[in-house]
N, C-alpha and C positions, 0 to 999 in steps of 0.2 A: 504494500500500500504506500503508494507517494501520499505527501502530505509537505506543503509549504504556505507564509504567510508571503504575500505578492507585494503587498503595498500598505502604506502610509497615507489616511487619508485623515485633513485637517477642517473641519465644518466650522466657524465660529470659534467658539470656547472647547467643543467636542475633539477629542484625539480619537480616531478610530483607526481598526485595520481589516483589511478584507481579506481571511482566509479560506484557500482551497485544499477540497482535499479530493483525493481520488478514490472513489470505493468500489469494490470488486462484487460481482449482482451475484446474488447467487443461482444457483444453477446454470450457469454457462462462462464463458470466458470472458465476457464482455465487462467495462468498467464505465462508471459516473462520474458524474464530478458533483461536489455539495460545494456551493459556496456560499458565507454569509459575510455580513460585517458587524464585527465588536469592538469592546477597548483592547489596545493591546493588550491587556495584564490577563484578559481571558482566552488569549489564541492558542494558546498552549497547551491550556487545559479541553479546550475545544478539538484542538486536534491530535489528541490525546484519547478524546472518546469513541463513541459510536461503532 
């Protein structure tokens, strides 16, 4: 499973980060991609899960 945080995105006062992650379907060979946007101090533990 790949998994990287891409980017640094700045809204106002907001620090965010937009991670993706790559995840394998099950039953076939085929992969996704999930991707959301947090603070960075949660992308780690975001891609960490699931």
């Amino acid at each position: 499973m790949a998994k990287k945080s891409v980017a640094t995105l700045q809204t106002g006062s907001k620090r965010l980060t937009k991670a993706i992650k790559m995840v394998k379907k099950e039953g076939g060979n085929s992969y996704s991609f999930v991707e959301t946007i947090i603070p960075p101090d949660l992308a780690n533990s975001w891609l960490d899960n699931q």
